[in-house]
C-alpha positions in Angstrom: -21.4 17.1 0.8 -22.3 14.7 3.4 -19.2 12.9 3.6 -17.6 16.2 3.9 -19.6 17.1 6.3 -18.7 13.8 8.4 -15.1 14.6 8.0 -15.3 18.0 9.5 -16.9 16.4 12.5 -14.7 14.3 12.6 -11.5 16.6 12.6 -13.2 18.4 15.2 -13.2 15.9 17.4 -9.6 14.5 16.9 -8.2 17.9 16.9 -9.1 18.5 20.5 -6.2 19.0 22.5 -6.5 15.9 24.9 -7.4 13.8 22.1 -4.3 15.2 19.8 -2.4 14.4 23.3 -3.7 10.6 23.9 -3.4 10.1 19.8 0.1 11.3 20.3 0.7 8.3 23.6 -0.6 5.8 21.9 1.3 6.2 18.6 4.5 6.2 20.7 3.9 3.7 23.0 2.9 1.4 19.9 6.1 2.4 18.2 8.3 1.4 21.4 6.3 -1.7 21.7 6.6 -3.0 18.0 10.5 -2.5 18.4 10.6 -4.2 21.4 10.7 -7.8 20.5 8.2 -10.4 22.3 5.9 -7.7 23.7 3.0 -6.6 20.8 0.2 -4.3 20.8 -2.0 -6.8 22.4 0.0 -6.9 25.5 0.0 -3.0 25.5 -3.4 -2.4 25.0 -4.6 -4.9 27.5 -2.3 -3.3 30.5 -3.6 0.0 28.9 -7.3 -1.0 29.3 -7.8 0.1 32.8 -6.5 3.3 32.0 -9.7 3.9 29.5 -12.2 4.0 32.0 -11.3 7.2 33.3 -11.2 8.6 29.5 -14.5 9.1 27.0 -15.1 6.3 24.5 -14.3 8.4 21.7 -10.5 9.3 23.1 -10.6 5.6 24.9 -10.5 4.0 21.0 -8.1 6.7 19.5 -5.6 5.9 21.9 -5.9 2.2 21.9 -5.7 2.3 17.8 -3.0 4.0 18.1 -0.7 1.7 19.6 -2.2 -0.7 17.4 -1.3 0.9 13.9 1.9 2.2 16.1 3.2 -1.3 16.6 3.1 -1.9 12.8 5.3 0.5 12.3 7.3 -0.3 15.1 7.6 -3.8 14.2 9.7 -3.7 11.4 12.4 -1.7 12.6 13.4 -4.8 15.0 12.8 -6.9 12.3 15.1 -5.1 9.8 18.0 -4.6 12.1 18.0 -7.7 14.5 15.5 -10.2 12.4 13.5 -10.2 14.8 9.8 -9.5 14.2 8.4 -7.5 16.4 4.8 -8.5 15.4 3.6 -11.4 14.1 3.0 -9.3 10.7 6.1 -7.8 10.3 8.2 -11.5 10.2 8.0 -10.6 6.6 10.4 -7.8 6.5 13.2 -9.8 8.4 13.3 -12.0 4.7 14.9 -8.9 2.8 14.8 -6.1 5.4 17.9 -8.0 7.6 20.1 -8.7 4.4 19.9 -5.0 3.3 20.9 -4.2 7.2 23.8 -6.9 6.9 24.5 -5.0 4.1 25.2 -1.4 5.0 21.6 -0.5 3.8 19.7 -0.2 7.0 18.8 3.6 6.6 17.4 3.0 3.0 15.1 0.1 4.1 14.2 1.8 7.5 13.9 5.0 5.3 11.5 3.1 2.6 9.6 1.2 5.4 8.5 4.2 6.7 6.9 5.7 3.7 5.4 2.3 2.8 3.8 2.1 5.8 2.5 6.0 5.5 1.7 4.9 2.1 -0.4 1.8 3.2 -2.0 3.6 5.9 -3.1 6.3 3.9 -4.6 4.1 1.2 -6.2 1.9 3.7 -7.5 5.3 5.4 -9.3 6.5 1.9 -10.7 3.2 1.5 -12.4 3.5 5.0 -13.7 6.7 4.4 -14.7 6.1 1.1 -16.3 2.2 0.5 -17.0 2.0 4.7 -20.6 0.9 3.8 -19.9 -0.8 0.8 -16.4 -3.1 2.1 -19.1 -4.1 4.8 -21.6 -5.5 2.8 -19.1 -7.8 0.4 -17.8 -8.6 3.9 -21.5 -10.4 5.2 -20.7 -12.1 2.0 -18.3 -14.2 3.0 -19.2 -17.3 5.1 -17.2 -20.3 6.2 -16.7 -21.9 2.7 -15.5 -18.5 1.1 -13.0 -18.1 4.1 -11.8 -21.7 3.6 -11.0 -21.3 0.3 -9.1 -18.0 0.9 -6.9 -18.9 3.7 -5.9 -22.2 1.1 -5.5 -20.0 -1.2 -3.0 -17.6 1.5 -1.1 -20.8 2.3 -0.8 -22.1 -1.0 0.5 -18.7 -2.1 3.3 -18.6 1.0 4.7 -21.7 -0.8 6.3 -19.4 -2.9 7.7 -17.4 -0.5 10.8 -19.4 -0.3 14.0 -18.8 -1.6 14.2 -22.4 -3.0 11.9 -24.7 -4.6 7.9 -24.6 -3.6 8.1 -28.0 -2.5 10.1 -26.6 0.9 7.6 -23.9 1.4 4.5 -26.4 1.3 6.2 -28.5 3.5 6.6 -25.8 6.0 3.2 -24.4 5.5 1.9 -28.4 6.0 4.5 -28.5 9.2 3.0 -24.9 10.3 -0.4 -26.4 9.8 0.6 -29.6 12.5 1.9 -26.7 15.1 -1.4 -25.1 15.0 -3.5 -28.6 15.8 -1.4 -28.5 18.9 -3.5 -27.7 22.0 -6.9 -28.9 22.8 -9.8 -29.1 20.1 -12.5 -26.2 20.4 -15.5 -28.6 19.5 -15.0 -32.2 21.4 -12.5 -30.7 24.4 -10.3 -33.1 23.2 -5.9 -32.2 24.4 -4.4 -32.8 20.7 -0.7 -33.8 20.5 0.0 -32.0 23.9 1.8 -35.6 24.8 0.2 -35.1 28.7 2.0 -31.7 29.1 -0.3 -29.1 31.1 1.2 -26.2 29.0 0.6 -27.5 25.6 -3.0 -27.5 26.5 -3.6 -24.2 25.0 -1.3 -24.7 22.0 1.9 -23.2 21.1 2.5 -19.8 22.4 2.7 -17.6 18.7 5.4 -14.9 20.4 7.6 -17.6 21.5 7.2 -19.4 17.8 8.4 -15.9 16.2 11.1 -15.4 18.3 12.6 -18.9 18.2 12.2 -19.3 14.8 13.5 -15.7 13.4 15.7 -14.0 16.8 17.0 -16.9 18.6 17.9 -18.9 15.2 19.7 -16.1 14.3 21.7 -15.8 17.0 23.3 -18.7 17.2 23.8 -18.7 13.5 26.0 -15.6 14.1 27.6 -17.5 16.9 28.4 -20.3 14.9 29.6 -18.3 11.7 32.8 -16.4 11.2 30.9 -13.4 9.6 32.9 -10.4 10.8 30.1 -7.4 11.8 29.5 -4.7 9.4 30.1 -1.1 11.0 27.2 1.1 9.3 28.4 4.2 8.2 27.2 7.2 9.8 22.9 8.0 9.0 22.4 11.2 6.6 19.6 11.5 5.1 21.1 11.0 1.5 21.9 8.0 2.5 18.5 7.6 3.7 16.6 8.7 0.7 16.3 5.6 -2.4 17.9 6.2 -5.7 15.9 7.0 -8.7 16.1 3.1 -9.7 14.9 2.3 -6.3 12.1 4.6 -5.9 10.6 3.1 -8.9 11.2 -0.2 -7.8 8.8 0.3 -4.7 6.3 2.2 -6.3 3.9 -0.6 -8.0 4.8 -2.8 -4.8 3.4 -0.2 -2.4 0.4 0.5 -4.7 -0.4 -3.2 -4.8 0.9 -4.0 -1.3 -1.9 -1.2 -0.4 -5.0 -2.6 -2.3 -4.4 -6.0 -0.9 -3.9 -5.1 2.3 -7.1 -2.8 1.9 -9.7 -5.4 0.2 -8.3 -8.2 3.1 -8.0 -6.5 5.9 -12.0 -5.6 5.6 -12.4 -8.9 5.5 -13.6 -10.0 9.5 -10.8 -12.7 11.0 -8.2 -11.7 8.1 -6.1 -9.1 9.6 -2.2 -7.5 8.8 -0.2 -11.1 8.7 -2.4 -12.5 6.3 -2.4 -9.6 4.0 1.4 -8.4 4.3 2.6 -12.5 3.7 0.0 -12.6 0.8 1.6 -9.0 -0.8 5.3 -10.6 -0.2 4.1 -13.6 -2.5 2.7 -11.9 -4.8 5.8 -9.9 -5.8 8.3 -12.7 -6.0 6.0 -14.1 -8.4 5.4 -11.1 -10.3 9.4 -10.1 -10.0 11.2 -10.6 -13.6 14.4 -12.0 -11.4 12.7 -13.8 -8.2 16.1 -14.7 -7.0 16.9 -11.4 -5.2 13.9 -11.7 -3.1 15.5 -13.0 0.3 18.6 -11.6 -0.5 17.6 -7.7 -0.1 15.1 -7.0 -2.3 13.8 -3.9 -1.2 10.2 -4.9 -3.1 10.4 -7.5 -0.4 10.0 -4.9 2.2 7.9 -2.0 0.7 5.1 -4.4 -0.3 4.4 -5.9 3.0 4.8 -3.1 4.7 1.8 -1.1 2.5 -0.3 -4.2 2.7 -0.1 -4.7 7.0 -0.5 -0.9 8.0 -3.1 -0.8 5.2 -4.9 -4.0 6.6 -4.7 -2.2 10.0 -6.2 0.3 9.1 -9.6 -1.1 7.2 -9.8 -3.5 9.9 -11.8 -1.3 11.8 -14.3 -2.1 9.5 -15.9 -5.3 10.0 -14.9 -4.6 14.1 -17.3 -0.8 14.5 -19.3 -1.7 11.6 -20.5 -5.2 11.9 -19.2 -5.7 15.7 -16.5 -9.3 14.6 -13.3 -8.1 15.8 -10.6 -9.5 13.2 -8.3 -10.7 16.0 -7.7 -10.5 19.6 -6.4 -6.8 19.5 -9.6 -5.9 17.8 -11.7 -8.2 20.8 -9.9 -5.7 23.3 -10.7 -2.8 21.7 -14.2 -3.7 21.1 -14.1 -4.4 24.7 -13.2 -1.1 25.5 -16.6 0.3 23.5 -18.5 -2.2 25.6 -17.2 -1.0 28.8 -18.5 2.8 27.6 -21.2 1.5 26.9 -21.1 1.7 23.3 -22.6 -1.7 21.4 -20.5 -1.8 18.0 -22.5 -3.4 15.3 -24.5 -1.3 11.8 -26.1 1.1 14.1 -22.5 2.7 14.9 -21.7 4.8 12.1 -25.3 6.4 12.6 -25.6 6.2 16.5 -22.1 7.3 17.2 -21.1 9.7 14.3 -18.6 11.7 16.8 -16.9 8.6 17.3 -16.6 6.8 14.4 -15.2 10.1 12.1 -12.8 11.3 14.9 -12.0 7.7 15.1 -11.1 8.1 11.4 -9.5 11.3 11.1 -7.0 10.5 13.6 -5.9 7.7 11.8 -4.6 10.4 9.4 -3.3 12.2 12.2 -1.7 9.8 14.0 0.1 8.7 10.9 1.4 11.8 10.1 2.7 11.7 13.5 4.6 7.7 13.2 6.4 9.5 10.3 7.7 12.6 12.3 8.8 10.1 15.1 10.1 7.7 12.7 12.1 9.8 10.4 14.3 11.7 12.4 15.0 8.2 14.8 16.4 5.9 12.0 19.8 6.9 12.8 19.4 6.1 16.2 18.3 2.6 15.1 20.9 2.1 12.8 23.7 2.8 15.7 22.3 -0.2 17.3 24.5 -2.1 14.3 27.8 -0.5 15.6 27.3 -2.4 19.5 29.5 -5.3 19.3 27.6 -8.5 18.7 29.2 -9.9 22.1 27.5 -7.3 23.7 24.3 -7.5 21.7 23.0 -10.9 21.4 23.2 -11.6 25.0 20.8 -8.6 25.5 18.5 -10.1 22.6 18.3 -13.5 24.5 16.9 -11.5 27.6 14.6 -9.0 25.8 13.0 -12.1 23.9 12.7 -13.8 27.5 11.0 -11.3 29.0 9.0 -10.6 26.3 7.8 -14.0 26.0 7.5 -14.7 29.5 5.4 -11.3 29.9 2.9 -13.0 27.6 1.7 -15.5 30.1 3.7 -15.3 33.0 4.9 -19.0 32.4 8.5 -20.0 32.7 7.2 -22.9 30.2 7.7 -20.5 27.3 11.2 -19.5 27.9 12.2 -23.2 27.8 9.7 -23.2 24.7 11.1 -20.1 22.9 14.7 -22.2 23.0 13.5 -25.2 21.7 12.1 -23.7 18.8 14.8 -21.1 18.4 17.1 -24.6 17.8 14.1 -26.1 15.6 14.8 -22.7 13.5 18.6 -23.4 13.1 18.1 -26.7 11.7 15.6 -25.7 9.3 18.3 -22.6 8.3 20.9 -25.4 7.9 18.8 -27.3 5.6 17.6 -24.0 3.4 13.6 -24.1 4.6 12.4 -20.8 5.3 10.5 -20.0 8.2 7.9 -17.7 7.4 5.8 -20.0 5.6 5.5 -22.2 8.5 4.5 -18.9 10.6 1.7 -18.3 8.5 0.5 -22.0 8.4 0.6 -21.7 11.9 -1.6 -18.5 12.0 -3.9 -19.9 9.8 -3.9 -23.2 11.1 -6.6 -23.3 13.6 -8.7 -20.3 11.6 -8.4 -22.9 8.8 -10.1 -25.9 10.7 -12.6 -23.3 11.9 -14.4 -22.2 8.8 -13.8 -26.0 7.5 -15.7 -27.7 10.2 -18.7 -24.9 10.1 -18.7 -24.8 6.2 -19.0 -28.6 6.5 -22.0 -28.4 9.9 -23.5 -26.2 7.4 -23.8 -28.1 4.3 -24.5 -31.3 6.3 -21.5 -32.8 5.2 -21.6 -31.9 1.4 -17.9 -31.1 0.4 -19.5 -29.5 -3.2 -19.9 -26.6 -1.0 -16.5 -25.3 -1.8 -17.1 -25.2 -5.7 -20.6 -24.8 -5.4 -20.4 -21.1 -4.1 -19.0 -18.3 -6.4 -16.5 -16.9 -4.6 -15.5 -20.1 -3.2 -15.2 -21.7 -6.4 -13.0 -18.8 -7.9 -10.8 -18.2 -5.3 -9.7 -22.4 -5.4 -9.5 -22.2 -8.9 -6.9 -19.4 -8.6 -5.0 -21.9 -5.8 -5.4 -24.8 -8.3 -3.8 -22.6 -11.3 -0.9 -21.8 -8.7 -0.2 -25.3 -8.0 -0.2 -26.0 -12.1 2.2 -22.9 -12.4 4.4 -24.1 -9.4 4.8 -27.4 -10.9 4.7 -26.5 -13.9 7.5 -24.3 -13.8 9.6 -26.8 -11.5 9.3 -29.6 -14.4 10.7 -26.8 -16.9 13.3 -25.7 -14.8 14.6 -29.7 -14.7 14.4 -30.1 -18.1 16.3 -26.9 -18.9 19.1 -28.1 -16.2 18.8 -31.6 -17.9 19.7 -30.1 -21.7 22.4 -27.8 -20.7 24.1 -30.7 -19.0 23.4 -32.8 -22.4 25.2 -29.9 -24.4 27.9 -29.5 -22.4 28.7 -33.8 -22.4 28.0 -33.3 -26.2 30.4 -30.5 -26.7 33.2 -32.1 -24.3 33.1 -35.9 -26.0 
């Protein structure tokens, strides 16, 4: 009864008018800002920020959440139709959603996206409301070593990821890893492989990584190609809607894509790109024929999908609950509280009840209404495909300047955004896949982190990896991988090596 109770609070408060009105803002301006490439919700929310102090906490946080869980959704509508990921956790989709766009299948995947995500969402939503208390507690149990061990075990896993052998996609997440040391160490102060260049000091800018390496790569692939451009036929929703065979293709990925993106995005400093790169791993290595993944799977795009708006979603846990916001977006937000004068930490949920349910219930709300938006605008999207790529890639180039320039204000990044949009070419040419080295990138420095402190900690003691539980399982899962991954690579050899034996047999 009590948790009823809570929830009827709740609904009252985000079924106010205004707060039904600023729900509504922020869901649009988060969709607008997750198809525009380069921009994210953390740009949005900090402009938005001033806005908030003129608003009550409670309608202050619904807003600002909702461009952040709007963004999601927006984000892989760029990244389906242009490959270019319009946040960091959507770079995902672009590895199946853009070769089901290419082709002719851009209303089914923005069509199955968009129920994914609601699926996710919703999952992640019940989950909140549900295990709130609980998902908190496991999280206090995690300290440096445990983190460690999971974000080897996230890289590890994004080996897999690649469309050819797992050696590629550990050498990407290893070069990933060298792109994150960039920038100047937190601990000594010391610039690290900056080479005496004042911008480098704070590291690689992530938007200008994601654009060079997924929108400007592609661009002058098509450029240099003689691909012709497919017309998309005209949107219905039949066309829209999956086929029997495909709905129950997406079903166990969006129910696992969900849980995972649930359980990690509770986790505090785990977030959406973690879980949806994670999800997409785990299906090629569940899928009976891994092959198609990267060639339009459209498993590639529902799991993801589920697992980042889930993640969004329970991320509000360890950020109102036990006051560590996940990632910047959530340091904003928290921001925002602290402005009102609200002091996020255990004493929330009981302190702040009015806020925390309506905070909750408009999640479900304001999901309901990315789906109304989102439905009924995927033919729209899709005619982007019929504008002559003469006239479209040009445009790209400048929306991915500004966007990247808006970051920081910093010419630097443009020239930046090019050099790595040429880095991504060459890696295209040569068959490596460029979301691994994303993710070792995002992990990188989170990585070094929670080594270093697990390491202060234990006074130098390395057994404190296998020592701990949860430590110990989680690298004895990454160790099993590795023995599969090779494993499987020394079986594949020998196969190739006996059918090339036969065949010399049967032609002397």
């Amino acid at each position: 009864m009590e948790l009823l109770d809570n929830l009827w609070l709740g609904l009252q408060v985000a079924a106010a008018p205004t707060t039904l009105a600023y729900c509504f803002l922020g869901v649009l301006l988060g969709t607008v800002v997750g198809v525009l490439p380069g921009i994210g919700a953390l740009a949005a929310i900090s402009l938005l920020l001033p806005i908030t102090y003129h608003m009550t906490a409670t309608t202050a946080i619904i807003m600002l959440a909702g461009v952040y869980y709007g963004a999601q959704y927006g984000g892989s509508t760029a990244s389906i139709l242009l490959n270019l990921p319009g946040t960091p956790s959507s770079a995902v989709t672009c590895l199946d959603g853009y070769p089901m766009a290419k082709k002719g299948k851009a209303g089914l995947a923005l069509f199955v996206t968009t129920i994914a995500s609601l699926a996710g969402a919703m999952s992640g939503l019940v989950l909140l409301v549900l295990f709130s208390p609980l998902i908190a507690s496991v999280g206090l149990k995690f300290g440096p070593s445990e983190f460690f061990s999971m974000m080897v075990l996230g890289l590890v896993a994004a080996s897999s990821m690649t469309a050819g052998s797992p050696a590629k996609g550990l050498c990407m997440v290893v070069f990933g890893l060298l792109l994150g040391m960039v920038g100047t160490d937190v601990n000594s102060g010391v610039a690290r492989f900056s080479f005496d260049v004042p911008e480098l000091m704070d590291g690689i800018n992530l938007v200008a990584l994601a654009m060079g390496l997924f929108g400007v790569a592609e661009v002058v692939r098509v450029i240099n190609s003689v691909d012709t451009q497919t017309k998309p036929a005209k949107v219905s929703f039949k066309s829209m809607a999956p086929t029997a065979a495909e709905f129950r293709a997406t079903v166990k990925p969006m129910v696992r894509g969900s849980a995972l993106g649930s359980a990690l995005g509770a986790l505090p400093g785990v977030g959406p790109s973690i879980a949806s790169f994670m999800s997409y791993a785990i299906e090629k290595k569940l899928a009976k024929d891994p092959s198609r993944f990267g060639q339009g799977a459209i498993e590639g795009i529902t799991a993801p999908e589920s697992a980042n708006n889930a993640a969004a979603q329970t991320a509000f846990v360890p950020s109102l609950s036990l006051g560590i916001p996940g990632d910047a977006v959530m340091a904003v937000m928290l921001g925002a509280l602290i402005i009102h004068g609200i002091q996020p930490g255990p004493m929330l949920i009981t302190e702040q009840p009015d806020l925390f349910w309506g905070l909750i219930v408009s999640f479900a709300i304001g999901n309901i209404m990315l789906v109304i938006l989102n439905l009924p605008t995927i033919g729209l999207w899709v005619a982007l495909l019929r504008i002559p790529f003469a006239w479209m890639y040009p445009a790209i180039l400048v929306f991915v300047a500004l966007g990247v320039f808006s970051v920081n204000n910093n010419a630097f990044d443009i020239y930046s955004v090019a050099v790595l949009g040429i880095m991504g070419y060459a890696l295209m040419v040569l068959r490596f896949e460029p979301a691994p080295l994303l993710l070792g990138y995002i992990l990188g420095p989170m990585l070094e982190e929670h080594l270093r402190r697990a390491m202060l900690l234990s006074r130098g003691d390395p057994m404190v990896f296998v020592t701990r539980p949860i430590s110990a399982t989680l690298l004895a899962i990454t160790a099993a991988m590795l023995v599969w991954a090779v494993w499987s690579t020394v079986r594949k050899t020998i196969k190739a090596k006996r059918q090339l034996e036969a065949v010399e047999h049967a032609l002397a």
